[in-house]
mmCIF file of the N, C-alpha and C atoms, coordinates in Angstrom:
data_MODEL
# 
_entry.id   MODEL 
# 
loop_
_atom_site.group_PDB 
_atom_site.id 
_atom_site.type_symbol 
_atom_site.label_atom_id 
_atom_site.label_alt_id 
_atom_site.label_comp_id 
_atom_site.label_asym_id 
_atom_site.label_entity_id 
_atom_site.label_seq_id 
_atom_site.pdbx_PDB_ins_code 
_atom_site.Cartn_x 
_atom_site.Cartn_y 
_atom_site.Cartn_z 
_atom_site.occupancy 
_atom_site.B_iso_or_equiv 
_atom_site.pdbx_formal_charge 
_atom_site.auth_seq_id 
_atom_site.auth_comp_id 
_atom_site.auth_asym_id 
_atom_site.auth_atom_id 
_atom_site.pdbx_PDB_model_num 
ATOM 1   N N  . UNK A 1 1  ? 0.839  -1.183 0.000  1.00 0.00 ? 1  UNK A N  1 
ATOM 2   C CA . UNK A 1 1  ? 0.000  0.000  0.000  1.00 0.00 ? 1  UNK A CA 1 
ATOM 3   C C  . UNK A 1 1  ? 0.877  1.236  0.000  1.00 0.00 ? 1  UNK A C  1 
ATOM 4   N N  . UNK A 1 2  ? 0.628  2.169  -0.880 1.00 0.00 ? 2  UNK A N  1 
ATOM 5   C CA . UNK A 1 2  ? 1.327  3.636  -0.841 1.00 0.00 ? 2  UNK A CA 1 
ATOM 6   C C  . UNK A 1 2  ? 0.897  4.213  0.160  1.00 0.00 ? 2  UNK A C  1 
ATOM 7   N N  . UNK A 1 3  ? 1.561  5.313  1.019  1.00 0.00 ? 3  UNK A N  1 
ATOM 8   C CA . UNK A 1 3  ? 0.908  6.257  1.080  1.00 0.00 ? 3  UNK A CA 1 
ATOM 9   C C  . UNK A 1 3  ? 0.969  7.261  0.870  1.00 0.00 ? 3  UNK A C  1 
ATOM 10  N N  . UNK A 1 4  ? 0.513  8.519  1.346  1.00 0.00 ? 4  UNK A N  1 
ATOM 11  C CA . UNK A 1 4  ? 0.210  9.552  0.698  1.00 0.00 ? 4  UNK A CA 1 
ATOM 12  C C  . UNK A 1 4  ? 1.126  10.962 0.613  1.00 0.00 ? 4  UNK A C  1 
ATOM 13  N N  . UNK A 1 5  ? 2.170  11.298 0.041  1.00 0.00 ? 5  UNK A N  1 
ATOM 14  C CA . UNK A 1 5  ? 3.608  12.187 0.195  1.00 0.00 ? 5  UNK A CA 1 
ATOM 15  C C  . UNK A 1 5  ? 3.037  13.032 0.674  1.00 0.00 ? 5  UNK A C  1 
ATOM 16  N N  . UNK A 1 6  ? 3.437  13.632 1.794  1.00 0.00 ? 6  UNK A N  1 
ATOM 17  C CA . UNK A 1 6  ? 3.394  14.436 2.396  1.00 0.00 ? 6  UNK A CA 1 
ATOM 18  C C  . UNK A 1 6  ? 3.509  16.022 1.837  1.00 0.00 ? 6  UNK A C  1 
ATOM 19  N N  . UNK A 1 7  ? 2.851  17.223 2.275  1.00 0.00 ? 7  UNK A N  1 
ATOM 20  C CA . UNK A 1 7  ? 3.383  17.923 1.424  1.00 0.00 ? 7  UNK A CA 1 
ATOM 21  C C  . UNK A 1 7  ? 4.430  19.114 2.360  1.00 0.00 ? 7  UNK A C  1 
ATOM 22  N N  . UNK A 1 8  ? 5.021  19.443 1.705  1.00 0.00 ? 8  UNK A N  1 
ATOM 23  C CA . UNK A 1 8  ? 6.129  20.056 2.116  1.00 0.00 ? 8  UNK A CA 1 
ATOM 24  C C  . UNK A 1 8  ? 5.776  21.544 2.674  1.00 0.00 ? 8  UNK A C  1 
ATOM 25  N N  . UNK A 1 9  ? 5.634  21.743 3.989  1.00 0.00 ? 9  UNK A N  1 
ATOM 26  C CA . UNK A 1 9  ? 5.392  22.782 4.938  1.00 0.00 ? 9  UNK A CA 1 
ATOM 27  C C  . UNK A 1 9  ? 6.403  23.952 4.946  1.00 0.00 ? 9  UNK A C  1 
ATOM 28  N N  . UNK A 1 10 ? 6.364  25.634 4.671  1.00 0.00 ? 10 UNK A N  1 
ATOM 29  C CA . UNK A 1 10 ? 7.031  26.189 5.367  1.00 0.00 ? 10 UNK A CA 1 
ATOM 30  C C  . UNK A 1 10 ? 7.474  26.604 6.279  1.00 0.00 ? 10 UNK A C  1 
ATOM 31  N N  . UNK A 1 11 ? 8.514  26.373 6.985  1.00 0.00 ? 11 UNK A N  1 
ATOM 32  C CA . UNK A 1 11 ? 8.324  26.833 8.433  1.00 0.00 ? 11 UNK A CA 1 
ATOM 33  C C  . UNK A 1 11 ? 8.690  28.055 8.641  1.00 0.00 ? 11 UNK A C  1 
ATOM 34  N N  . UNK A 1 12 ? 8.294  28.926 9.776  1.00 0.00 ? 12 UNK A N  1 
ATOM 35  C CA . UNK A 1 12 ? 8.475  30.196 10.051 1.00 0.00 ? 12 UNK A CA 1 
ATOM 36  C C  . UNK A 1 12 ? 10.128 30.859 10.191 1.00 0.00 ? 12 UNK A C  1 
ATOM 37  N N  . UNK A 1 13 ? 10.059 31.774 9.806  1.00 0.00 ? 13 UNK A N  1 
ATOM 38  C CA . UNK A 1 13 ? 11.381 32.187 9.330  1.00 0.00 ? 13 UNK A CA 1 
ATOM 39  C C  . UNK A 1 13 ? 12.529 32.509 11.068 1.00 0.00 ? 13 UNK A C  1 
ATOM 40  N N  . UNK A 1 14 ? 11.606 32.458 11.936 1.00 0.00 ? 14 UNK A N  1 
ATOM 41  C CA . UNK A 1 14 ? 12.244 32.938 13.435 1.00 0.00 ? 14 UNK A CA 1 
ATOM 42  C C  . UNK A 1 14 ? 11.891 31.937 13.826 1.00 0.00 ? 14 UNK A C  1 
ATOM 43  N N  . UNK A 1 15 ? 12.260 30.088 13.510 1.00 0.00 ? 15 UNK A N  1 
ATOM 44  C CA . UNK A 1 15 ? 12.405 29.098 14.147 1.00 0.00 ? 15 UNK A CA 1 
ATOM 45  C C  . UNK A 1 15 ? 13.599 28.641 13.751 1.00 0.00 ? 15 UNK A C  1 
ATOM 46  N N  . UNK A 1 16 ? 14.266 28.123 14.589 1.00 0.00 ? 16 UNK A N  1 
ATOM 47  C CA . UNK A 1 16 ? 15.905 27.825 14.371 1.00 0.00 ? 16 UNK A CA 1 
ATOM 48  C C  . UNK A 1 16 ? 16.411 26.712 15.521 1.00 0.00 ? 16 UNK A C  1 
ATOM 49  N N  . UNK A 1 17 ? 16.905 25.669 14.976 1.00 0.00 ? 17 UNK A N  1 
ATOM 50  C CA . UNK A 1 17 ? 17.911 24.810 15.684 1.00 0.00 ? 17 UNK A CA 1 
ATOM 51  C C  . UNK A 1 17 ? 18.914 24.483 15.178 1.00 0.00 ? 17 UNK A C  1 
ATOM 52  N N  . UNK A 1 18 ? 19.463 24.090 15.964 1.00 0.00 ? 18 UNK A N  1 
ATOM 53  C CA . UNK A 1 18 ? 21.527 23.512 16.121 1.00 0.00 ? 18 UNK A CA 1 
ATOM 54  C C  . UNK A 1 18 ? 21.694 23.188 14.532 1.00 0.00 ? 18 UNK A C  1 
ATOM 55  N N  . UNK A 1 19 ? 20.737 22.767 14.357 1.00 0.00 ? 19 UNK A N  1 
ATOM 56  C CA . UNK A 1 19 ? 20.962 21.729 12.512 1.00 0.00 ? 19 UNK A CA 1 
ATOM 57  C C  . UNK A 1 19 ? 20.376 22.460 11.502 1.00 0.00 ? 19 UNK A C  1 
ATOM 58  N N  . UNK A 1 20 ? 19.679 24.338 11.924 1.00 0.00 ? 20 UNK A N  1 
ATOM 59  C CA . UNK A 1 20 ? 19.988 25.358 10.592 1.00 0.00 ? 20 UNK A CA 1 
ATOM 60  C C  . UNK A 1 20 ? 20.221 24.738 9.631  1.00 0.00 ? 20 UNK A C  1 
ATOM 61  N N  . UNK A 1 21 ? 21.683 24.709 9.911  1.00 0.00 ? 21 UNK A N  1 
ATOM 62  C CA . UNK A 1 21 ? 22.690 25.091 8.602  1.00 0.00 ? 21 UNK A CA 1 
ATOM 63  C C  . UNK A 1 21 ? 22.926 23.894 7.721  1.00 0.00 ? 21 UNK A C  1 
ATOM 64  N N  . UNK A 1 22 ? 22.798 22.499 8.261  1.00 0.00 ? 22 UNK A N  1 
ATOM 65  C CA . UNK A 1 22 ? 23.082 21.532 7.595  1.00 0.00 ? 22 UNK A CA 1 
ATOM 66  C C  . UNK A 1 22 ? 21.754 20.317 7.374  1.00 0.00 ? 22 UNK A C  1 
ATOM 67  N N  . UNK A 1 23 ? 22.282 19.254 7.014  1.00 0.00 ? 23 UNK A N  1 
ATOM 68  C CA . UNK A 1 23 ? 21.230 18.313 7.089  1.00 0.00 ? 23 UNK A CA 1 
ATOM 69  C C  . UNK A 1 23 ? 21.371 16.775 8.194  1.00 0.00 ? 23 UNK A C  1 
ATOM 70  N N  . UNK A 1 24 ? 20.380 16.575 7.884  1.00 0.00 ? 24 UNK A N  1 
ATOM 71  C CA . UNK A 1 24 ? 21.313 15.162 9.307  1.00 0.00 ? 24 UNK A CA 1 
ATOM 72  C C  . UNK A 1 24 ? 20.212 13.890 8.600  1.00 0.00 ? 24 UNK A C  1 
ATOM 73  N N  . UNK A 1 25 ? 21.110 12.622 9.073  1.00 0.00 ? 25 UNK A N  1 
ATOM 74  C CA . UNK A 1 25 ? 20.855 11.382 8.453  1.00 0.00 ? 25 UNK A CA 1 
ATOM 75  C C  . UNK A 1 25 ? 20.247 10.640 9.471  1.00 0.00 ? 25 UNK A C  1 
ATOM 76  N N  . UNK A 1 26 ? 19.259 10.152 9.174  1.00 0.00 ? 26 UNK A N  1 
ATOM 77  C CA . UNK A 1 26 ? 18.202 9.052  9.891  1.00 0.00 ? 26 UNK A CA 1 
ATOM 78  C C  . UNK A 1 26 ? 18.996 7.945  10.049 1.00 0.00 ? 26 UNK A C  1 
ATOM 79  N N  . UNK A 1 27 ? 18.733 6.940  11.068 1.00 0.00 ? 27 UNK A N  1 
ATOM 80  C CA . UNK A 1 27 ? 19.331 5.253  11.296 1.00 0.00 ? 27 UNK A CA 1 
ATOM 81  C C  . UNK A 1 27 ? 19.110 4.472  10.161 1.00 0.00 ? 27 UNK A C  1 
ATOM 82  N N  . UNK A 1 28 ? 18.305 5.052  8.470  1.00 0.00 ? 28 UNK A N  1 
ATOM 83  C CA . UNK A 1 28 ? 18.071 4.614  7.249  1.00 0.00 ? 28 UNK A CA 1 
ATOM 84  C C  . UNK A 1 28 ? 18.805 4.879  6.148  1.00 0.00 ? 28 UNK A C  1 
ATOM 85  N N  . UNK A 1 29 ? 19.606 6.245  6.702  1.00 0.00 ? 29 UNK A N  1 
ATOM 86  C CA . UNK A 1 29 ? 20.669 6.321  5.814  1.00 0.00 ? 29 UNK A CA 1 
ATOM 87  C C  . UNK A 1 29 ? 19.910 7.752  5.335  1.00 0.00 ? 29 UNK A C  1 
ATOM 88  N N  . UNK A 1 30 ? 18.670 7.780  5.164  1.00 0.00 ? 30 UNK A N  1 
ATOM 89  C CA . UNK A 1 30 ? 17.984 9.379  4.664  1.00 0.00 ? 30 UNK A CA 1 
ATOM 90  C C  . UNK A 1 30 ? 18.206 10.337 5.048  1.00 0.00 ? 30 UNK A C  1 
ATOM 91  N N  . UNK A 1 31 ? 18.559 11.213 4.706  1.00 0.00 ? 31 UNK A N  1 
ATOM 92  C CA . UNK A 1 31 ? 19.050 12.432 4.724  1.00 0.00 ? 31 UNK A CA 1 
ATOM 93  C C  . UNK A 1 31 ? 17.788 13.302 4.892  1.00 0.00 ? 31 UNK A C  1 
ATOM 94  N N  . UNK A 1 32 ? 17.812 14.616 6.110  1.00 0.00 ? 32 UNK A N  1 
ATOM 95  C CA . UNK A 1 32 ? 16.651 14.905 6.167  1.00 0.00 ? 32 UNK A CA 1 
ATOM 96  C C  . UNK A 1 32 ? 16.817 16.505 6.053  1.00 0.00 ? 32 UNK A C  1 
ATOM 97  N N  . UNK A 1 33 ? 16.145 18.001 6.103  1.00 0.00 ? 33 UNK A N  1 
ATOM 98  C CA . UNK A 1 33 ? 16.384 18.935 5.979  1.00 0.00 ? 33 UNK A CA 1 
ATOM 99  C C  . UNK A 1 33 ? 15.652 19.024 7.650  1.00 0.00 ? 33 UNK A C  1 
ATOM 100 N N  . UNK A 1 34 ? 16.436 20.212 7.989  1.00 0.00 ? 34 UNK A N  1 
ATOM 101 C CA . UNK A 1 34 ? 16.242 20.618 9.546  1.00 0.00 ? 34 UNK A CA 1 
ATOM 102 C C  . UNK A 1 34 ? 14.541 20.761 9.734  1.00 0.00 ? 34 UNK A C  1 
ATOM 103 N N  . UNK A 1 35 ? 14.071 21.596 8.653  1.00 0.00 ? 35 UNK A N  1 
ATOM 104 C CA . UNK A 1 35 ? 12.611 22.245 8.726  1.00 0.00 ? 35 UNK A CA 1 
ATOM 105 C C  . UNK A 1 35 ? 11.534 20.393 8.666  1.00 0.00 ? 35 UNK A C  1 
ATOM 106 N N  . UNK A 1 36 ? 12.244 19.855 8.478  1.00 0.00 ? 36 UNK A N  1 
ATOM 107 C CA . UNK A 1 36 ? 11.156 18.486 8.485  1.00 0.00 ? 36 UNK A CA 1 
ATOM 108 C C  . UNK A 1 36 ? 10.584 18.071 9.711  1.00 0.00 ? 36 UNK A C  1 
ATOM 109 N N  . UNK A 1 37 ? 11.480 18.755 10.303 1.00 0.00 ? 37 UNK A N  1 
ATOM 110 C CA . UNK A 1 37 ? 11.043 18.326 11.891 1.00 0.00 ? 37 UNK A CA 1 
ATOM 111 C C  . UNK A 1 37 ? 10.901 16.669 12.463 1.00 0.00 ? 37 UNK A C  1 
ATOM 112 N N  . UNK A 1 38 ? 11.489 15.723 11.416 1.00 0.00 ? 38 UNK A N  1 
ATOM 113 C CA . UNK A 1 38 ? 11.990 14.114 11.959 1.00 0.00 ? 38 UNK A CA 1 
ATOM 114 C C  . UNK A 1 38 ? 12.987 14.291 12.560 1.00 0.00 ? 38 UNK A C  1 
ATOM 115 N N  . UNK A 1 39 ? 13.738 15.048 13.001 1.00 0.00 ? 39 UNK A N  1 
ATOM 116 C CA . UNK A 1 39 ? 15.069 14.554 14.490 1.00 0.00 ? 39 UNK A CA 1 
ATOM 117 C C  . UNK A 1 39 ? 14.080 14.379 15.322 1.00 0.00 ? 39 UNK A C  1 
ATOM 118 N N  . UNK A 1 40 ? 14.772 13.349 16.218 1.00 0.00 ? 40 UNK A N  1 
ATOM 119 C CA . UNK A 1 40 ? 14.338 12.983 17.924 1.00 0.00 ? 40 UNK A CA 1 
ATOM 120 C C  . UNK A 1 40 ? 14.697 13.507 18.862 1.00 0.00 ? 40 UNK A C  1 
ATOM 121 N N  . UNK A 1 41 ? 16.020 14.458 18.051 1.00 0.00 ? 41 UNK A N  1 
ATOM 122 C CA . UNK A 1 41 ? 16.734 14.884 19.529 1.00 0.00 ? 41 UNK A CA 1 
ATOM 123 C C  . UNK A 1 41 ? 17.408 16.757 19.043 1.00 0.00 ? 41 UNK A C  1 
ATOM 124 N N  . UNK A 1 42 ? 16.625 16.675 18.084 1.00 0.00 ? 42 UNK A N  1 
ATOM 125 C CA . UNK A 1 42 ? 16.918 18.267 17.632 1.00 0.00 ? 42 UNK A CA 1 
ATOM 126 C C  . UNK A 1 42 ? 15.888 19.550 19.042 1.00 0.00 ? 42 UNK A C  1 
ATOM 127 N N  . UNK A 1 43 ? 16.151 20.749 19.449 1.00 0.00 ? 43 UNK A N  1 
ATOM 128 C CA . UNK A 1 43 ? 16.255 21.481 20.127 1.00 0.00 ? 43 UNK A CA 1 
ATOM 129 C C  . UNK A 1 43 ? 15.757 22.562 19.407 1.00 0.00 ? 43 UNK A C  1 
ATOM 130 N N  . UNK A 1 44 ? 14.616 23.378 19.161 1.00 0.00 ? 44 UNK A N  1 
ATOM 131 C CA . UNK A 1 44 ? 14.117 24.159 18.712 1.00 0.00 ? 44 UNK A CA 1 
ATOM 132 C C  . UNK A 1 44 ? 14.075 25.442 19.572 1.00 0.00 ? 44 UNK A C  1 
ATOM 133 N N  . UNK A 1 45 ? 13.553 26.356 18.579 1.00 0.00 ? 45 UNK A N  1 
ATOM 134 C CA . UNK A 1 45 ? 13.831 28.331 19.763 1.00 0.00 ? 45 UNK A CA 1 
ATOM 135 C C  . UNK A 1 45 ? 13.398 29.274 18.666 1.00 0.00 ? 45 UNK A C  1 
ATOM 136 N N  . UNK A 1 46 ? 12.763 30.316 19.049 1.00 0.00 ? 46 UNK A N  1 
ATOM 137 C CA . UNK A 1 46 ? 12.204 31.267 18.076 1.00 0.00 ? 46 UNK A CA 1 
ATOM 138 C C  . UNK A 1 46 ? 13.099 32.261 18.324 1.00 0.00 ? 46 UNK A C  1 
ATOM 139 N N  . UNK A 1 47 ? 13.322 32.968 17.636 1.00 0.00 ? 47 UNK A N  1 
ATOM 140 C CA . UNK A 1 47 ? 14.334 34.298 17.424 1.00 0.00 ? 47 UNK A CA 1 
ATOM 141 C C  . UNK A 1 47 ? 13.547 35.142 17.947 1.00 0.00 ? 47 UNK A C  1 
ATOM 142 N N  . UNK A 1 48 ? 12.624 35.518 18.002 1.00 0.00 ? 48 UNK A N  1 
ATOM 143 C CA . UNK A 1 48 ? 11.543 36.721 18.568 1.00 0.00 ? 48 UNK A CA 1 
ATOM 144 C C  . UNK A 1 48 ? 11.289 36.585 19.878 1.00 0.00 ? 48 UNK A C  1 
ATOM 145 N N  . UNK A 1 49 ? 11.711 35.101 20.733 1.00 0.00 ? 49 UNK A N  1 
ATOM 146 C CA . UNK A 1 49 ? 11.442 34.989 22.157 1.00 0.00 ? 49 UNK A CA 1 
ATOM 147 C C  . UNK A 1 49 ? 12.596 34.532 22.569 1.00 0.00 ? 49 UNK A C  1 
ATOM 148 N N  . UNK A 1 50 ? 13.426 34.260 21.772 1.00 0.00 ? 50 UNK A N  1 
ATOM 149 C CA . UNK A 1 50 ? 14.826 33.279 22.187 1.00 0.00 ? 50 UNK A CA 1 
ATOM 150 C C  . UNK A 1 50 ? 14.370 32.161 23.078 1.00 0.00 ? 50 UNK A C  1 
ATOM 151 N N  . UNK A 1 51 ? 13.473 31.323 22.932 1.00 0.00 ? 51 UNK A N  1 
ATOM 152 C CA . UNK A 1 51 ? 13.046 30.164 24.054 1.00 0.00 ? 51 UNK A CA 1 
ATOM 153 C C  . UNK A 1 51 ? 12.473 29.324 23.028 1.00 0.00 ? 51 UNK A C  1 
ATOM 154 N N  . UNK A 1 52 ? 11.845 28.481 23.878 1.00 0.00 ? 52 UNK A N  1 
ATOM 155 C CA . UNK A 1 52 ? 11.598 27.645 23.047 1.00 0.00 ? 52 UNK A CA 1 
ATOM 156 C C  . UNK A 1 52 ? 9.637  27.340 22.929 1.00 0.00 ? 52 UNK A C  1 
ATOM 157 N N  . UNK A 1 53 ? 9.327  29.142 23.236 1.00 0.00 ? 53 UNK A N  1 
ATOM 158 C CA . UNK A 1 53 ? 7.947  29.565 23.394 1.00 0.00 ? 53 UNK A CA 1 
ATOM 159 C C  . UNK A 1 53 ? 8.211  30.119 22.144 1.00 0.00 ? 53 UNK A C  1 
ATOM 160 N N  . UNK A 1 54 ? 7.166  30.831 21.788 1.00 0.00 ? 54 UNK A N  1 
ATOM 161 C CA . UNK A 1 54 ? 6.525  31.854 20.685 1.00 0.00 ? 54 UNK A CA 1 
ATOM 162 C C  . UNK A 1 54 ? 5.981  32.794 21.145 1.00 0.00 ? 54 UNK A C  1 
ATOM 163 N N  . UNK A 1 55 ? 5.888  34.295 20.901 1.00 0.00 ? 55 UNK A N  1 
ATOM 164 C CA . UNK A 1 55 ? 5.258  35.134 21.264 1.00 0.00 ? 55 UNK A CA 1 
ATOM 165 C C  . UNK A 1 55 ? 3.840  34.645 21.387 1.00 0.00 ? 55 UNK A C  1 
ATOM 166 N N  . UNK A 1 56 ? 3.300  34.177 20.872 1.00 0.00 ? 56 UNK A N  1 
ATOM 167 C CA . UNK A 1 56 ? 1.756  33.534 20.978 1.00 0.00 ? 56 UNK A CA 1 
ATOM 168 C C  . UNK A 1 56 ? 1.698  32.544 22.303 1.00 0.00 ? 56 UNK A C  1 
ATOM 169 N N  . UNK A 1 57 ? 2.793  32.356 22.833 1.00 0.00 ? 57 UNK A N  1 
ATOM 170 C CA . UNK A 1 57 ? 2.812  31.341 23.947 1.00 0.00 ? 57 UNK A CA 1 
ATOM 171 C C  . UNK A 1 57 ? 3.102  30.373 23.618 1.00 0.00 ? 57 UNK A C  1 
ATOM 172 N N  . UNK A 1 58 ? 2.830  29.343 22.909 1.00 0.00 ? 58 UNK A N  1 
ATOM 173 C CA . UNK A 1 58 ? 2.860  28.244 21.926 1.00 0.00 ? 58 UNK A CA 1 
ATOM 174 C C  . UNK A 1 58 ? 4.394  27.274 21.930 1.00 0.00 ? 58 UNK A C  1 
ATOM 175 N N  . UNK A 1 59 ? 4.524  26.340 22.114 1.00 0.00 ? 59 UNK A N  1 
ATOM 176 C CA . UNK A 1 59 ? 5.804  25.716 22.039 1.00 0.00 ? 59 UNK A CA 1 
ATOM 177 C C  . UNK A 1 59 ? 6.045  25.924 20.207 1.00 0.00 ? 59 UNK A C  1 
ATOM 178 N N  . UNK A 1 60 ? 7.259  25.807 19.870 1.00 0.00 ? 60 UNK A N  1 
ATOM 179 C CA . UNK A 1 60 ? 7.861  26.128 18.486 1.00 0.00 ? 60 UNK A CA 1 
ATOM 180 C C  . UNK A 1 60 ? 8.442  24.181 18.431 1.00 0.00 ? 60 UNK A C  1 
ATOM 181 N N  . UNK A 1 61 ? 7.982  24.245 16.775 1.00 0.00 ? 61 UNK A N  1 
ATOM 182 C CA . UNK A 1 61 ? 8.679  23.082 16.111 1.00 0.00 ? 61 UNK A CA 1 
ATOM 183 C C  . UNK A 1 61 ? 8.243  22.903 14.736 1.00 0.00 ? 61 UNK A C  1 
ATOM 184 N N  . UNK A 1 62 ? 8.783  23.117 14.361 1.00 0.00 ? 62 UNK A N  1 
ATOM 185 C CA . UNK A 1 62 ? 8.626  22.902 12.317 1.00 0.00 ? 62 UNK A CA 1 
ATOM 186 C C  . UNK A 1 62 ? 6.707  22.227 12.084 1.00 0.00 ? 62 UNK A C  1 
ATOM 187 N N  . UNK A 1 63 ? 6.909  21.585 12.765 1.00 0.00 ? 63 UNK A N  1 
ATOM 188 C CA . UNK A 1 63 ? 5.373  20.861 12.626 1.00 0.00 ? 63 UNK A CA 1 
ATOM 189 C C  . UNK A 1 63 ? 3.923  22.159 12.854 1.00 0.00 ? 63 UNK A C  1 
ATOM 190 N N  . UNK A 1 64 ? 5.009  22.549 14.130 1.00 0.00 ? 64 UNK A N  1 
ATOM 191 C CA . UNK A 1 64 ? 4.007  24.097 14.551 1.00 0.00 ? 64 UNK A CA 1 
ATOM 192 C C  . UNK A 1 64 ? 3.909  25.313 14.335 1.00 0.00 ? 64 UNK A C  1 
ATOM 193 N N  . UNK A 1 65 ? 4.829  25.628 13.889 1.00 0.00 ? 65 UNK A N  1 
ATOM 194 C CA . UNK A 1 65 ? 5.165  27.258 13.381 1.00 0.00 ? 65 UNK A CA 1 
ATOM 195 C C  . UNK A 1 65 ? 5.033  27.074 11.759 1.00 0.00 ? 65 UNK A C  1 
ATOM 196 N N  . UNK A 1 66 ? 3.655  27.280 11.665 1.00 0.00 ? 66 UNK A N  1 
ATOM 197 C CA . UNK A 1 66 ? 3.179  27.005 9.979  1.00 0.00 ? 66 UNK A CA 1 
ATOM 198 C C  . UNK A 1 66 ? 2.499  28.418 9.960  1.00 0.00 ? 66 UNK A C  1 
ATOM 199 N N  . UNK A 1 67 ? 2.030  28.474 8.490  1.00 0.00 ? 67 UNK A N  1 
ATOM 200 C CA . UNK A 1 67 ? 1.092  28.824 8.097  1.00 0.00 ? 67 UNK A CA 1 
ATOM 201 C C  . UNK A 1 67 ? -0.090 29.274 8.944  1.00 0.00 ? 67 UNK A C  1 
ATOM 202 N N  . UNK A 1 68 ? -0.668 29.889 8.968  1.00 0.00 ? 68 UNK A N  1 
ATOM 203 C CA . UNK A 1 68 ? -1.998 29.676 10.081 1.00 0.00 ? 68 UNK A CA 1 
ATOM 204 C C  . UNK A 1 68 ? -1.971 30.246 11.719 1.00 0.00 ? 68 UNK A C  1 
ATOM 205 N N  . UNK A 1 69 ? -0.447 30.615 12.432 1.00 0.00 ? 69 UNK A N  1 
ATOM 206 C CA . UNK A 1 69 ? 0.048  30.251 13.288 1.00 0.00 ? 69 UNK A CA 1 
ATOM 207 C C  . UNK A 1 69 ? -0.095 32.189 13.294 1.00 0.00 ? 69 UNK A C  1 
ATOM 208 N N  . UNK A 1 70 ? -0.622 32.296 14.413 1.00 0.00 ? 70 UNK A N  1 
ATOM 209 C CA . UNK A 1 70 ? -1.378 34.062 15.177 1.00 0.00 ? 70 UNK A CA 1 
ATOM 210 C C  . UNK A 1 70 ? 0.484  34.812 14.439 1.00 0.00 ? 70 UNK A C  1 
ATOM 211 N N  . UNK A 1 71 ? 1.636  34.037 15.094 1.00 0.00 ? 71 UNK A N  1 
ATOM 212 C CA . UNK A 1 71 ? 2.725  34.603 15.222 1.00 0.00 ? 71 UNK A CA 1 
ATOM 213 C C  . UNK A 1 71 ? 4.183  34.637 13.578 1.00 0.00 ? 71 UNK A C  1 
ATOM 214 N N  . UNK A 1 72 ? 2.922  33.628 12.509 1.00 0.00 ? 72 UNK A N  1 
ATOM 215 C CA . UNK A 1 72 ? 4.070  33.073 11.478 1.00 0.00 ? 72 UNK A CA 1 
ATOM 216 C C  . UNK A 1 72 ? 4.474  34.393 10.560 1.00 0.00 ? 72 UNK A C  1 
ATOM 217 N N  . UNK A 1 73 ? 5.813  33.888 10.740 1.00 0.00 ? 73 UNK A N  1 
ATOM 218 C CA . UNK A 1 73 ? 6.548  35.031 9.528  1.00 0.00 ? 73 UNK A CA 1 
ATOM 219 C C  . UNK A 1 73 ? 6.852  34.203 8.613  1.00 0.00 ? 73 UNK A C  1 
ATOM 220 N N  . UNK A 1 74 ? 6.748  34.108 6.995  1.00 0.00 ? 74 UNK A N  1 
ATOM 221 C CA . UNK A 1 74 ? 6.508  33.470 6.236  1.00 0.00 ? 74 UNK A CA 1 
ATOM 222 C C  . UNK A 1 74 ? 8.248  34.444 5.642  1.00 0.00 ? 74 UNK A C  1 
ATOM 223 N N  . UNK A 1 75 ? 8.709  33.704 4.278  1.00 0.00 ? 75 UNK A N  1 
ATOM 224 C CA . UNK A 1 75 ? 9.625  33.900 3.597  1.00 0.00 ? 75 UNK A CA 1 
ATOM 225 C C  . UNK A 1 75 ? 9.702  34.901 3.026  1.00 0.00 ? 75 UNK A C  1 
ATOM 226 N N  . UNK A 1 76 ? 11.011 35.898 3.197  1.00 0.00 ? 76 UNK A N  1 
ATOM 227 C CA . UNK A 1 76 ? 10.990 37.438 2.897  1.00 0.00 ? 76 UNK A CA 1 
ATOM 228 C C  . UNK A 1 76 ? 10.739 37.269 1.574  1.00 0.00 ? 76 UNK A C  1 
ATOM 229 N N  . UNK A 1 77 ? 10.120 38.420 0.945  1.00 0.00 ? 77 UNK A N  1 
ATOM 230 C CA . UNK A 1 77 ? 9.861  38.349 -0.635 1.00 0.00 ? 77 UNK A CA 1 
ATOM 231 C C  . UNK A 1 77 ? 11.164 39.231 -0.977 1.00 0.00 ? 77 UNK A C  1 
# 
């Protein structure tokens, strides 16, 4: 059975962890981009609160700082 590809989320431009800058490899060998939010042990923080809150109160993590989100800053034009 397939399932269904996921579609690819932006995440907010003032969410940031340790793995920014690079990419990191799953126990499968896959290579993942930081904003995917699959690490287990990645450490997230908003630039606008420096914590690991959101001005909205809200815990921050690629999954959560979308679209939709009272506090999202979307990609400078």
């Amino acid at each position: 059975m397939d399932l269904p590809q996921l579609q690819s989320q932006i995440a907010c431009r003032m969410l940031r962890t340790k793995t920014y800058f690079s990419r990191y490899t799953n126990e499968n060998g896959d290579t993942h981009d930081w904003s995917s939010g699959e690490s287990t042990t990645a450490a997230y923080w908003c630039l606008a609160t420096m914590g690991p809150v959101g001005p909205d109160d809200g815990f921050v993590h690629p999954h959560d700082c979308s679209n939709g989100r009272a506090c999202f800053k979307g990609e400078i034009e």
